[in-house]
C-alpha positions in Angstrom: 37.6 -61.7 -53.7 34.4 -63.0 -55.2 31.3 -61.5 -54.0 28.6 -63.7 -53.3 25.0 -62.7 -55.1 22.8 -65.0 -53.8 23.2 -63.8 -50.4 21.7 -60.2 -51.3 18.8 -61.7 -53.5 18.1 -64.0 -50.0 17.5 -60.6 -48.4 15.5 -58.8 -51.4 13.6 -62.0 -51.3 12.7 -61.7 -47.6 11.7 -57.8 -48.0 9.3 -58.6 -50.7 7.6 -61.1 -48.9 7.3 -58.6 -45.9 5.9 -55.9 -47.8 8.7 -53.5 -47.0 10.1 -52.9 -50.3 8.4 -51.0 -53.5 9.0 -51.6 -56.6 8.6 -49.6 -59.7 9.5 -49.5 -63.1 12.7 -47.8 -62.5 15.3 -49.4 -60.8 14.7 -47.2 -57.4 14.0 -49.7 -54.5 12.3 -47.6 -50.9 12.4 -48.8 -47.8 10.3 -47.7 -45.1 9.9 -48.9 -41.3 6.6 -50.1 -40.5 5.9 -49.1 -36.9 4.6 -51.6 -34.4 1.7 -52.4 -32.7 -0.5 -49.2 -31.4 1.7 -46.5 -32.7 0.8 -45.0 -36.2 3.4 -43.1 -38.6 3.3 -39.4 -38.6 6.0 -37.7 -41.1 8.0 -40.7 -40.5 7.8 -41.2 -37.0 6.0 -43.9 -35.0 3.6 -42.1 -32.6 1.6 -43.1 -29.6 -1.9 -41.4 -31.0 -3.6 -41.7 -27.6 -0.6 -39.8 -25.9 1.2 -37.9 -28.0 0.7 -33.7 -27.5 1.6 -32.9 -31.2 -0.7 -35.8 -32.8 -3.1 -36.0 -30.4 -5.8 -38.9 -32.0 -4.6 -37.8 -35.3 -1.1 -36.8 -37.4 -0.3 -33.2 -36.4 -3.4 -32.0 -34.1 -1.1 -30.7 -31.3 -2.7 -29.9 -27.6 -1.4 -26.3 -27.3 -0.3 -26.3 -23.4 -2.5 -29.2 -22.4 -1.9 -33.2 -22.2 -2.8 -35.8 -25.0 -5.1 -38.7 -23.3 -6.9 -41.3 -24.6 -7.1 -39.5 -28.2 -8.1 -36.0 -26.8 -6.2 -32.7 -25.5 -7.0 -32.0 -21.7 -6.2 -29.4 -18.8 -3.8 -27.5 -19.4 -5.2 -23.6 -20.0 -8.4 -24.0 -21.5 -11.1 -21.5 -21.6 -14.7 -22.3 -21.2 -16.9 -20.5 -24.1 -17.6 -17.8 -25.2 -13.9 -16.6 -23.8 -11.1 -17.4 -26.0 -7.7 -18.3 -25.0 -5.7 -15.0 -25.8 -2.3 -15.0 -24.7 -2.9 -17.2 -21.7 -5.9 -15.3 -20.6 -9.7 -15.8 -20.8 -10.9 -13.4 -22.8 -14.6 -12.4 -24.5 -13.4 -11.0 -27.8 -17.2 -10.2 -28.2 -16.7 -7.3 -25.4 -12.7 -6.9 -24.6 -11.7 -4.1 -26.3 -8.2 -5.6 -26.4 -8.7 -8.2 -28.4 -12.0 -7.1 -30.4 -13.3 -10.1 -32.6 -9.8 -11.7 -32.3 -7.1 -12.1 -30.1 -4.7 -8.9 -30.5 -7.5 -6.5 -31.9 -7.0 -3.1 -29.9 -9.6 -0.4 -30.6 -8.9 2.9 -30.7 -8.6 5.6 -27.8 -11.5 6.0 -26.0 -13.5 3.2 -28.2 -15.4 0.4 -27.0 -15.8 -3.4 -28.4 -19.3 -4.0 -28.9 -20.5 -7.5 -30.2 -16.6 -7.7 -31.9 -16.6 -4.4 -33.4 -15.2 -1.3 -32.1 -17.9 1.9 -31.5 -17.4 5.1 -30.5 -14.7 7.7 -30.7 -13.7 10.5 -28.8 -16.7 12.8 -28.9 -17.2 14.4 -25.7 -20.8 15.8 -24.4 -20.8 19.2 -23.0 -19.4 20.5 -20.8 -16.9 18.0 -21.0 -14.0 18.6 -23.6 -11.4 16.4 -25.1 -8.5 16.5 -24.0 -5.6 14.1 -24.7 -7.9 11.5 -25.6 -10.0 11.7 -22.4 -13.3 13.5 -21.7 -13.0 16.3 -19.0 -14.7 18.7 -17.4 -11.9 22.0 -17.7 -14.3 24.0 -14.8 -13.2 21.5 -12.4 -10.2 19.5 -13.8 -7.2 20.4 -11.7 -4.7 19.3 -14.6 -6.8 20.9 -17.4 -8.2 23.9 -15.7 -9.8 26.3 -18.4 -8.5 24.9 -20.9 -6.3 20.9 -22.2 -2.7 20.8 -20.0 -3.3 24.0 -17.7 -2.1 22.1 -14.3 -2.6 24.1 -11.1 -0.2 24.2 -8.6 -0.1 21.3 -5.7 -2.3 23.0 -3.2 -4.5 24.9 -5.5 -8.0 23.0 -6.9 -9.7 24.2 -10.1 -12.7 26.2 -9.4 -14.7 27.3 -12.7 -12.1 27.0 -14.7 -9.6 29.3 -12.6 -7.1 27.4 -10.0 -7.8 28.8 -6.5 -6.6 28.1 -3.1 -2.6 29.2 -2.9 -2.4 32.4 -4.7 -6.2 33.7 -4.5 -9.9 32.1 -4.5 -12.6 33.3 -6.6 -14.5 36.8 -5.9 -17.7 34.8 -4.1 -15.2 32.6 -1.6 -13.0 33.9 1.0 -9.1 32.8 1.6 -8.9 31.8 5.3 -5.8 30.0 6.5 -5.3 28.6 2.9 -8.6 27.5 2.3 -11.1 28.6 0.2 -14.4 29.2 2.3 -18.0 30.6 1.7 -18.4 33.1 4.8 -21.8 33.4 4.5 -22.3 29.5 5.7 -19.5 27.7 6.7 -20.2 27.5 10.2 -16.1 27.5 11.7 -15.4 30.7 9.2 -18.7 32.5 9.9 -19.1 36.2 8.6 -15.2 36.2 8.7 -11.8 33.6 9.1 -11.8 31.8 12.8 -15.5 33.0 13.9 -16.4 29.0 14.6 -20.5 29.6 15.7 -21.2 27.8 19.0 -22.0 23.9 19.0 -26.2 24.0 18.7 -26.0 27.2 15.9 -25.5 27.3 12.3 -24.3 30.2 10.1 -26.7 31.7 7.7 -26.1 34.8 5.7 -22.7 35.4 7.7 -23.9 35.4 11.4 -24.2 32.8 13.6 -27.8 31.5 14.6 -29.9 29.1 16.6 -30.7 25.8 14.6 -34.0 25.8 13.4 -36.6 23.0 13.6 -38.5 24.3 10.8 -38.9 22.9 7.3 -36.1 20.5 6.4 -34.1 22.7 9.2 -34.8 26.2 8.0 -36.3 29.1 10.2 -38.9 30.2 7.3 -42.2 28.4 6.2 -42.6 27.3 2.8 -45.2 28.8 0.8 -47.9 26.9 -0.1 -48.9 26.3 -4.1 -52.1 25.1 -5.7 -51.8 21.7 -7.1 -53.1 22.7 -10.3 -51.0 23.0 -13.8 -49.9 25.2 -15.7 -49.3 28.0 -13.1 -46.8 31.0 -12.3 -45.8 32.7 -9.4 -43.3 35.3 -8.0 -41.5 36.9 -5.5 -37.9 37.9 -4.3 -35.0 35.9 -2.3 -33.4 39.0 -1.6 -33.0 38.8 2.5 -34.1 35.2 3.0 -32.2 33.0 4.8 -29.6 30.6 2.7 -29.9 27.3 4.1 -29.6 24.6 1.0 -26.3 23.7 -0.5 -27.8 22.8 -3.7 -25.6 19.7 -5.7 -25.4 21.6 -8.7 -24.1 24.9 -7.7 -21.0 25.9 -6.3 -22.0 28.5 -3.8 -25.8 28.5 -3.1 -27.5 32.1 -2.1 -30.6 32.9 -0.4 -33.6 30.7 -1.1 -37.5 30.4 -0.6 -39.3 27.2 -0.4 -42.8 26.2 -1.9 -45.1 23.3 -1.8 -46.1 21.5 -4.4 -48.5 18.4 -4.6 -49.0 17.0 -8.4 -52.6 16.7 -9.0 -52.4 14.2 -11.5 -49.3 11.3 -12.6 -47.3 12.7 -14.9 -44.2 14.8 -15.9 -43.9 18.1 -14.6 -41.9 20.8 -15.9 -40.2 24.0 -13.5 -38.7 27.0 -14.8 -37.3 30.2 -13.3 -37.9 32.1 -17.0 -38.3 35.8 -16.4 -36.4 35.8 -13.3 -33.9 38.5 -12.8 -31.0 36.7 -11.3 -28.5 33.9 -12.0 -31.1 31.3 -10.1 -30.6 28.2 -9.2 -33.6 25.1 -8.8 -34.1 21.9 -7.0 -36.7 19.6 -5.7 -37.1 17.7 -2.4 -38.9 14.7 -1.3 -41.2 16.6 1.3 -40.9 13.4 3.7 -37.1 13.0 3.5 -36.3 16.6 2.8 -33.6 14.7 0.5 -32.8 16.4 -3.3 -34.6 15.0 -6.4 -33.4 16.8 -9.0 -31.2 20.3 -8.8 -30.5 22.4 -12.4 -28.5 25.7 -12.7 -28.1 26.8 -16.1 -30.6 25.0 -18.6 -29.4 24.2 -22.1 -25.7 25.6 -20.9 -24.1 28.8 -22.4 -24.3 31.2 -19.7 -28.0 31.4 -19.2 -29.5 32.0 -16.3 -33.1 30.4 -16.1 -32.8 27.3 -14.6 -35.5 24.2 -15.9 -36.5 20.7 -14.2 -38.4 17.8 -16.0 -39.5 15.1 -13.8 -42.4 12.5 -13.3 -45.1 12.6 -10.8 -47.3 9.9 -8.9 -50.5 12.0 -8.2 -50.7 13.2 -4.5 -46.7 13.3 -4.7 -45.6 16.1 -2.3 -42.2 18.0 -3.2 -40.3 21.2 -2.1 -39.7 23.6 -4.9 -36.2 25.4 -4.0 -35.4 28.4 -6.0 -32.0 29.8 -5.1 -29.3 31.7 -6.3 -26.1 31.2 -7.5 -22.8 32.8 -5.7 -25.1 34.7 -3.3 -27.0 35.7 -6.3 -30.7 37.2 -5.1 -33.6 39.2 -6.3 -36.9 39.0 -7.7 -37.9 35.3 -9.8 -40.6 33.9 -11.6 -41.7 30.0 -10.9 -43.5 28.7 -13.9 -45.0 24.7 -13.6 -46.4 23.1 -16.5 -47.0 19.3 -16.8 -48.7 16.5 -18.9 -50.6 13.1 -17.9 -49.0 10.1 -18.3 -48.8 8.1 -21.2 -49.8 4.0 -20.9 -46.7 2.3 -19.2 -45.5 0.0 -20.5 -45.0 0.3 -24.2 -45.2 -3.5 -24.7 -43.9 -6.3 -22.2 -40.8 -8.6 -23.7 -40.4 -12.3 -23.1 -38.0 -13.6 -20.6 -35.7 -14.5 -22.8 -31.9 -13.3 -23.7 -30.7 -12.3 -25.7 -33.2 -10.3 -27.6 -33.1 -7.0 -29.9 -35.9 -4.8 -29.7 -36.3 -2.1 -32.4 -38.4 1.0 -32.8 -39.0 4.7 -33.2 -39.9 7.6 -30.5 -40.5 9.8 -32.6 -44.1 11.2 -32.2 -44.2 9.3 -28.6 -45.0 10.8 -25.0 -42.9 12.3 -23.2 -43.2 11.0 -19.6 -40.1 10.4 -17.7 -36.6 12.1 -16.9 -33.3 10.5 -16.7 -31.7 10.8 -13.3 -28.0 10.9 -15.2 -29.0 13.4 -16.8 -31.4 15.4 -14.6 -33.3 16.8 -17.5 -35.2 16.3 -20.8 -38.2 16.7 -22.8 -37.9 13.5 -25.3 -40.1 11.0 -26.0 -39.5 7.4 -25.2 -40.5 3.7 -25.4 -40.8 1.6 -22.1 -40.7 -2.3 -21.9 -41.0 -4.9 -19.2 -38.6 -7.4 -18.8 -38.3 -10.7 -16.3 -35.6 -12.4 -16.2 -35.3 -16.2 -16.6 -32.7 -16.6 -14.3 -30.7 -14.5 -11.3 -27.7 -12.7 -13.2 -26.3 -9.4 -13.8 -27.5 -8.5 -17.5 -26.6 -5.9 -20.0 -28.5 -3.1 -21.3 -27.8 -1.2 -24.6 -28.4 1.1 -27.5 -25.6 0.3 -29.7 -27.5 0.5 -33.4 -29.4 3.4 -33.1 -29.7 6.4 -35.0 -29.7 9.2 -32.4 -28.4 10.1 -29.0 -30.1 7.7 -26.6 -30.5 7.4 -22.6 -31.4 4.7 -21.2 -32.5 3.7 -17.7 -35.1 0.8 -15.8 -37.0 1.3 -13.1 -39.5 -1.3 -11.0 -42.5 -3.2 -12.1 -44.7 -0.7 -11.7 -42.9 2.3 -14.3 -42.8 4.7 -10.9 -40.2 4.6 -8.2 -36.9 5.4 -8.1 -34.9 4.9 -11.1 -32.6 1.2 -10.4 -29.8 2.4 -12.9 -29.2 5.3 -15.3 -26.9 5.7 -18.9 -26.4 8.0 -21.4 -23.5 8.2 -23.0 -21.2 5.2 -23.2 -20.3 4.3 -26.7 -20.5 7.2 -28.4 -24.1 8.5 -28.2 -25.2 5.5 -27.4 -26.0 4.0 -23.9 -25.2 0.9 -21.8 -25.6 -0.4 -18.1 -25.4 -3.5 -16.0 -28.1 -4.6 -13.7 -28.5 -7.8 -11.3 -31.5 -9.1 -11.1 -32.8 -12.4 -9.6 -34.9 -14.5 -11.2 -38.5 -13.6 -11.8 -37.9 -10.0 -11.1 -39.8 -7.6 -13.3 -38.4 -4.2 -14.6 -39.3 -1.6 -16.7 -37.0 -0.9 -19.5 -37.3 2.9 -20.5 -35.5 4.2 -24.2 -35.1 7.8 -24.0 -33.5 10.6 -25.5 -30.9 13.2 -24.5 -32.6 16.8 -24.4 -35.5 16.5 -26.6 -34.0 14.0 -29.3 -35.5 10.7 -30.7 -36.0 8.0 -33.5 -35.1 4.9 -34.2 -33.4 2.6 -31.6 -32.6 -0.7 -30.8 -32.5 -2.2 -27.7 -30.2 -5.2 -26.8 -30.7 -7.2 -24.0 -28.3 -10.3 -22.7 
């Protein structure tokens, strides 16, 4: 059969005149599709631009979990900044120490992601140890009691490093009924187990007495001190009456009260040194009778002088305590010294976040005392800050150079301290604080024991 030719150059015809053919100087003809009206050609398929998810208002943008319209990927699970969308969560990879500086990026044990790096490591301040990656305190730990993995039995509880209450309690505690008791004050096991004093009495030095309406509840005056600095005094605790439980001491022992007024603001220093028994200090508000500060064994290691550091408004009023520890008693020495108060504050920031503030203590006044730590003798930098706007901001010392605390307090540099830090990353310190707007604080950059130099202080 013949073929007819001129019917296939009627058809080449009509392609060239659409455009839809190619030509080259081979013999190769291509032909490609053209798409129609409002769709565009993406790898060879005609698209819908304005509605497609995988080439949304452009060949191959695709709207991860979220609808093409109009040219633009909405809803679906979007994060607003500065999260980032990290497995279908909202995540800061700034401060998320899962995915630190990118989605997936785990820091190590015990580190923390600050400003998309990872800090710290598993350095543990005294008396806490490491154990299995965690910071504990082996006195009181009840599954690493002494020493990393010692668990105590069920009912027993870790008491200085030895686990009491089943099979014994230590030599200054009594076994009654299963518990471990203190005789000498607990008023349902007075003296010995069952002697529960009468409703109206309290037990002091194992016998049941009359409540006192004394000092702070005691049946003994305090004695009175001169408000004048630096001074010592002396005496014995040996048959006074116990009638604190001091925070920081397991067991207290007899005690003797003085007064003490600062004569001046500043930071005052108390110290049993010289004293001839394992003592134990604390001071009370003289209006509330409530605890300040309480110290056993300054610096650690068995010693037993016991130190506070602590500042001052003049005409304060406070009760010196010095007790014993375990029913320790016997003759003491009470030594105050104390310093006038440096300008507060150090310079006032701007209301503005966030902001780094750099300096050096080193060579500064020492003023104030931590309450998370309770003591200290460092020098440190205070700022006020107001913020622009009510939120809860963040603190830190991330970039310094030695082991920082950090803590605010009001307007005014005095009061009780709002929120208290030292070690969070490492050696350095962090905390959160709201505030509302207008709000001023004081900023204060301390040092652990007496340390200092340069810091820097973020604020956001």
């Amino acid at each position: 059969m013949l073929r007819r030719p001129f019917a296939l150059l009627a058809v080449l015809a009509v392609a060239l005149a659409t455009g839809a053919v190619t030509t080259s100087c081979s013999s190769t003809v291509i032909v490609e599709e053209a798409c129609e009206d409002g769709l565009a050609s993406c790898g060879g398929d005609c698209v819908d631009l304005e509605s497609d998810p995988t080439n949304c208002g452009d060949c191959g943008v695709v709207c991860n979990d979220a609808e093409c319209f109009a040219g633009e990927c909405v809803g679906g699970f979007v994060c607003d900044p500065p999260t980032t969308n990290c497995d279908f969560s909202c995540v800061d990879t700034r401060w998320d120490r899962l995915h630190c500086g990118g989605c997936g990026v785990e820091c190590p044990s015990l580190a923390e992601c600050v400003r998309s790096q990872c800090v710290g490591g598993p350095a543990c301040e005294p008396p806490l140890e490491e154990c299995f990656g965690g910071c504990v305190d082996t006195r009181f730990d009840p599954f690493n009691c002494g020493e990393c993995g010692l668990t105590c039995a069920p009912d027993d509880s870790c008491q200085l490093s030895e686990c009491v209450g089943g099979p014994g309690c230590p030599d200054f505690l009594t076994d009654c009924f299963g518990e471990c008791v203190d005789v000498d004050v607990d008023p349902l096991h007075c003296g010995f187990c069952g002697n529960d004093c009468p409703s109206g009495s309290l037990c002091n030095g194992g016998e049941c007495s009359p409540v006192c309406d004394g000092v702070c509840g005691t049946c003994s005056l305090p004695l009175s001190l001169p408000s004048t600095v630096p001074q010592t005094t002396g005496g014995s605790t040996s048959g006074q009456g116990d009638w604190f439980a001091s925070s920081c001491a397991g067991s207290p022992g007899a005690e003797l009260l003085h007064s003490f007024v600062a004569p001046a603001a500043g930071t005052y220093v108390f110290s049993t040194a010289g004293s001839s028994f394992d003592t134990v200090l604390s001071l009370r508000e003289q209006a509330s009778c409530g605890e300040l500060l309480c110290n056993d064994d300054f610096g650690g290691g068995g010693t037993q002088t016991s130190r506070l550091s602590t500042f001052l408004e003049a005409g304060q009023a406070v009760y010196v305590v010095v007790d014993g520890k375990q029913g320790a008693s016997g003759p003491y020495t009470l030594t105050i010294t104390g310093s006038v108060a440096s300008a507060c504050p150090t310079l006032a920031l701007p209301g503005v976040v966030p902001q780094t503030i750099t300096g050096n203590t080193t060579g500064a006044t020492h003023t104030f005392v931590p309450s998370c730590t309770g003591f200290g003798a460092a020098p440190e930098h205070t700022f006020t800050f107001t913020p622009p706007v009510s939120a809860t901001y963040r603190l830190d010392t991330v970039g310094s150079t030695y082991d920082t605390t950090l803590y605010v307090l009001g307007a005014s540099c005095t009061g009780l301290q709002l929120a208290c830090n030292d070690d969070t990353f490492g050696l350095q310190s962090e905390l959160f604080i709201a505030l509302t707007a207008g709000q001023t604080i004081t900023i204060v950059v301390d040092g652990f024991g007496d340390q200092s130099g340069s810091y820097t202080l973020n604020i956001e």
